[in-house]
N, C-alpha and C positions, 0 to 999 in steps of 0.2 A: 334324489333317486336317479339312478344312470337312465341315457335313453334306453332305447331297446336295442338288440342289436336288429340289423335287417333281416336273418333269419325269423328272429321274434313277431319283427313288427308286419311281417308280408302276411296278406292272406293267402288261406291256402288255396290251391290255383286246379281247375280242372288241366288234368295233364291226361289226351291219348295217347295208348301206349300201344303197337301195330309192328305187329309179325305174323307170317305163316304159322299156327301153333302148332298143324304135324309135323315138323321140321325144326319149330324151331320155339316151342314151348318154355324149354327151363330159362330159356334166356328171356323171353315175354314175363314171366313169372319176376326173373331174378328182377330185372327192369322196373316194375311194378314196386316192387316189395322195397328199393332202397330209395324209393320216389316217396313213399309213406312215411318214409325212416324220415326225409327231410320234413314234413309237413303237408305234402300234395295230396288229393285227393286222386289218383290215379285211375284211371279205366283200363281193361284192355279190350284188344282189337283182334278175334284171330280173320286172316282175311285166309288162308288158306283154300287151295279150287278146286284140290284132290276131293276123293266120297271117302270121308272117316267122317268120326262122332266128336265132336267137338263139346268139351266141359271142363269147367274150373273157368271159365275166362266171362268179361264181361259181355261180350256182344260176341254172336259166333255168326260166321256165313252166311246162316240161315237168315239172324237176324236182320242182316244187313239187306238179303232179297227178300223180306217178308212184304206179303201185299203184291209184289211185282211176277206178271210171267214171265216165264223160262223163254230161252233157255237157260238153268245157271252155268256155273263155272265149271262142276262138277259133272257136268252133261258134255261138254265141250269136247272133243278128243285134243285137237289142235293147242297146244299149250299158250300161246302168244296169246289166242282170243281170249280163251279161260281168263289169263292175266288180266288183259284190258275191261272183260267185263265187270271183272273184283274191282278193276281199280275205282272204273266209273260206279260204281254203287258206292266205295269208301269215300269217292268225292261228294256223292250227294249225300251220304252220312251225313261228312264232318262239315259240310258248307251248311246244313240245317243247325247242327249243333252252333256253328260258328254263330248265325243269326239269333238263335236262344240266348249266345250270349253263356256257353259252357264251352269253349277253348280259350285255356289259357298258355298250351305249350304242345306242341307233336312229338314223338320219339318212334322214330321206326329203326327197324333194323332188318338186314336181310342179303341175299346175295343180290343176283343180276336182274332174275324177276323178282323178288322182295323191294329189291331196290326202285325197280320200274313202274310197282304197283303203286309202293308207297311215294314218289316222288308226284306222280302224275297227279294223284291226289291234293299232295300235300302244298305243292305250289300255284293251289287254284285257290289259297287260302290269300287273302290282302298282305303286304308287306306292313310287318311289325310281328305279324304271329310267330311265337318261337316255332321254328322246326330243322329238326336235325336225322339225320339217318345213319345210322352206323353200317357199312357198306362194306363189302369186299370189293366193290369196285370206284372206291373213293381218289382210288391213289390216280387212275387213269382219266382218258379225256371224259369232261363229266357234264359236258357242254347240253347233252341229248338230256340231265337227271335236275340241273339246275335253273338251265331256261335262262330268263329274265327274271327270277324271283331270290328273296332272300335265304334259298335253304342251305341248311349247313350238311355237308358230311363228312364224317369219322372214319377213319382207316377202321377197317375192321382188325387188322393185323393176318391175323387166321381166320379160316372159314367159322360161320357161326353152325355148330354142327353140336352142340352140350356147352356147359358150361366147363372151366378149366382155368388152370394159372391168367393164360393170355386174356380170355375171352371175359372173364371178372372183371380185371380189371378195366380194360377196352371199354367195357357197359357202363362201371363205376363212374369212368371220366367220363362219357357222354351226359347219365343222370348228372352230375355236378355242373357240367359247362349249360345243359335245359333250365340248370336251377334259378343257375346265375343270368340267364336270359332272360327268365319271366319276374324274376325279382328286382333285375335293375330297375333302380328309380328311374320316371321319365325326364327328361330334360327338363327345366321350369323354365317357363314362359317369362324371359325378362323385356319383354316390353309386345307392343302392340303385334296381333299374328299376323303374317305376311303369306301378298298372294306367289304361289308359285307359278314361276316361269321354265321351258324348257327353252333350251339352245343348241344344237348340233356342232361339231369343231373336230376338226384336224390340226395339226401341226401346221398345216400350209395355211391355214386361216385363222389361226391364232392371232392373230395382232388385229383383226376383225371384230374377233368374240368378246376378245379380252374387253373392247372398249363398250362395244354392244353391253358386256354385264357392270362395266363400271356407270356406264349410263341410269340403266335401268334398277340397277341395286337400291334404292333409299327405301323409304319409313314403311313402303306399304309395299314394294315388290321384292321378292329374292328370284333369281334366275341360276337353275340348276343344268350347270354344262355336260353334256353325253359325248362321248367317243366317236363316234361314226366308224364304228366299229363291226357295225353287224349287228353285235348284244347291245350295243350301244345305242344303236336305231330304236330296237325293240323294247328295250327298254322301257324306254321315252314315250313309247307309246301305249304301253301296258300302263304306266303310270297317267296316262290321258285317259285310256279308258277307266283305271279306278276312281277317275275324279281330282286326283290330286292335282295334276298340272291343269293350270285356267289358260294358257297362253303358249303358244308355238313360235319360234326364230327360228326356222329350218334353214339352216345358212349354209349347213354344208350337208349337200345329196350324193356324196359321193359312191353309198351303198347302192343308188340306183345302177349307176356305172359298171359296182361288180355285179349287183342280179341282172344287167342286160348282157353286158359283153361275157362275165364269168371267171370275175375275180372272189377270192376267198374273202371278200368280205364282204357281201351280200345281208342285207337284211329282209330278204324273202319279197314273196310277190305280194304281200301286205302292208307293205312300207306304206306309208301315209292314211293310209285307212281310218284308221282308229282317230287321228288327228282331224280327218273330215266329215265324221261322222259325229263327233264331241260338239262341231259348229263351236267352235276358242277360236280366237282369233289368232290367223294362221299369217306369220311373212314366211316366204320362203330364197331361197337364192341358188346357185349355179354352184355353192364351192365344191372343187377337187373334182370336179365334171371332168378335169380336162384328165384323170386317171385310171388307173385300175389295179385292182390290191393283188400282190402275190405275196408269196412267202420267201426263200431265198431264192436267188437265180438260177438254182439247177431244179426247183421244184415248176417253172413254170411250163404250160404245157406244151408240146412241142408244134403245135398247129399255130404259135404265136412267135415262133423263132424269130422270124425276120422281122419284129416290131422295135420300136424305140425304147428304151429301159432307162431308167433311173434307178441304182442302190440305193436307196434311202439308207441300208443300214448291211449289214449281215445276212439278217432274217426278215426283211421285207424289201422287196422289189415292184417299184411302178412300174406301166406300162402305160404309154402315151393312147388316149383316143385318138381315133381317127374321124374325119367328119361325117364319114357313113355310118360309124355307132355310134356318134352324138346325132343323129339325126332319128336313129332308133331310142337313142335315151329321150332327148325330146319329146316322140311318140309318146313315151311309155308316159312319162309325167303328165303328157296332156290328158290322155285317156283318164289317168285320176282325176286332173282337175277340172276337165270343162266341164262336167253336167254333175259339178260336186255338191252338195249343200252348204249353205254355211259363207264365211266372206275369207277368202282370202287374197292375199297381192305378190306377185311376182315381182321378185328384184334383178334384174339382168345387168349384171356389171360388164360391159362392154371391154375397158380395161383388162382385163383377166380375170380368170377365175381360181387359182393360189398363187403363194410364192413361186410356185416353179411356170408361171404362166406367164410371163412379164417379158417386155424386151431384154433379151440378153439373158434369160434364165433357158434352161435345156426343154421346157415343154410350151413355149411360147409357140402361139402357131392361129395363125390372125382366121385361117383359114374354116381349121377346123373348128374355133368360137363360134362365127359367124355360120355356119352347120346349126350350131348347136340353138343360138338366137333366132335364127330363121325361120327354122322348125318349130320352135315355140310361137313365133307370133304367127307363124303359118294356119297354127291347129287351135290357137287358145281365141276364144271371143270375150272379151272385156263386157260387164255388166257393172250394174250397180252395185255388184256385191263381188265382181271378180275384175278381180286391174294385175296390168301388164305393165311394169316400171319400167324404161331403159337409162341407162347410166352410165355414164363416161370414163365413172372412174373403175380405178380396180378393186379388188373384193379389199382388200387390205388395208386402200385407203381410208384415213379417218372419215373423211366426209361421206363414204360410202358407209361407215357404220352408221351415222348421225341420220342416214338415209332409211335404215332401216326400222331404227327405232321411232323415228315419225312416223313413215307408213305404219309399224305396229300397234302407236297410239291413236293413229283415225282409225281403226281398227277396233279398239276395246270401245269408240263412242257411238252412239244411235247415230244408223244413216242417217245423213243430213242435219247431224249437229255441227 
């Protein structure tokens, strides 16, 4: 007898199905109806914030504020709030459903607010949950609808205003690409499950990282590298706070440098939060201190003209610190960490702090380090649960990786083992 095919053999899956229905009904209908055709047990969702009569649909507005006072959405004049108020009910919806243990895939669709309702929602769901949004505003920057989480979205092509040639099929492919989300088999577990680690990395401390993860990789750790990117930061730390990462190597802070000076790659005034609060055992270190992120050289701003610059490329341009905002970055990191909970250690490469920090490289500058180290041991008090490493070598060297990953492992053991 043949196997099954995977269509055959998948259970059918609670699938939300979430659109404005006075707007945009035949498409929530159409959505629905070809989710059934696969086997799903589909719901819908109309979140709509206008005053109409909502029916034919699973869950309507009302439902969604039942038991709660006003004001609702349909009282609002202000459209923005309207939105945000659907959205935050759609989140506590579908995060109760989530816990029931009835989502098994998302599908919204929608323009700019559809989009915004449904995103804000949709991404306060754990990563692994399918969700997808078929958007009119998929094609643009989409940075404010996807966050740190895993949602997908779909060009809409044309506005969702009826159903039509374009907007069929559009829907067609979103229902098939949900399908195949929630259906894919999970990866099988070929040997014992490993703790997860996060690590932070730039280009310029890459030959750091690198060896930091080949250390630490065997039987019972994996160490998952982030960008220091901005998303990258946030990332790392949304996955801290859902539990998944058990351990921190913040090696490179260089997102602290764009949120103090006011570089484009800023990971917000949250940066490290989530990581101190978790109480995981936290290393952290200096890398890419000595920079600050732009985009090409004509985008940078003009109150920075007379600064030091490095091309890195085309479309990104460094800008050297100075010792007066490494002395403000320092601030800023202390105020996280002196009265933080939890144990972490500070690694201070004295040496440099990237490739381009070294004798004879274009951001070497002894001066402005020493700014940066100063201020740190200035503001930070060393306990039994908070240490101050200094270290000769540079971030890059080996021995300064070998450095790190000890400190990390007094770190996972009870004080005083």
């Amino acid at each position: 007898m043949p196997a099954p095919s995977l269509l055959e053999a998948a259970t059918p899956g609670m699938v939300w199905v979430v659109a404005t229905a006075d707007t945009k009904g035949a498409e929530l209908a159409f959505a629905a109806s070809r989710l059934r055709d696969l086997g799903f047990s589909p719901r819908t969702v109309d979140v709509s914030t206008g005053r109409y009569i909502s029916t034919g649909f699973d869950i309507s507005p009302q439902d969604l504020f039942s038991g709660q006072p006003g004001p609702y959405p349909w009282e609002i004049a202000n459209r923005g709030q309207a939105i945000a108020a659907m959205s935050l009910a759609l989140r506590q919806f579908l995060h109760a459903e989530y816990l029931a243990g009835q989502v098994d895939g998302l599908l919204g669709m929608g323009g700019s607010g559809g989009t915004a309702l449904c995103s804000s929602a949709f991404t306060s769901l754990p990563l692994g949950v399918p969700k997808l949004i078929v958007s009119t505003l998929a094609s643009g920057d989409t940075r404010g609808y996807v966050g740190e989480s895993d949602l997908v979205l779909i060009p809409a092509l044309a506005d969702l205003t009826g159903l039509n040639e374009i907007t069929v099929r559009v829907l067609n492919t979103a229902v098939g690409a949900l399908s195949g989300m929630i259906r894919m088999p999970p990866i099988a577990n070929t040997g014992r499950e490993k703790t997860l680690l996060g690590a932070t990395m730039f280009g310029v401390t890459t030959t750091c990282v690198t060896r930091v993860r080949e250390i630490l990789n065997d039987n019972t750790h994996e160490l998952v590298v982030f960008h220091a990117t901005g998303a990258g930061g946030r990332t790392m730390e949304k996955l801290v706070e859902g539990g998944m990462l058990k351990g921190v190597l913040d090696i490179t802070t260089t997102e602290v440098a764009d949120e103090v000076v006011g570089g484009v790659l800023s990971a917000g005034p949250a940066r490290m939060d989530a990581i101190l609060k978790a109480r995981i055992p936290y290393v952290l270190s200096l890398g890419a201190l000595d920079m600050v992120n732009f985009g090409a050289r004509s985008t940078v701003p003009l109150r920075f003209h007379n600064r030091q610059f490095h091309e890195h490329n085309a479309q990104v341009t460094l800008m050297r610190t100075t010792p007066g905002e490494n002395r403000q970055i320092a601030a800023w990191i202390a105020a996280k960490l002196e009265n933080a909970p939890g144990r972490w250690t500070l690694v201070l490469p004295l040496g440099g702090v990237s490739a381009l920090d070294a004798p004879g490289k274009p951001f070497h500058n002894p001066e402005a380090l020493e700014a940066l180290v100063g201020e740190l041991e200035a503001l930070l008090t060393p306990t039994d649960k908070h240490s101050l490493i200094r270290s000769n070598f540079h971030i890059n060297d080996p021995a300064f990786a070998d450095l790190l990953v000890e400190e990390f492992r007094i770190l996972c053991k009870p004080i005083g083992a």
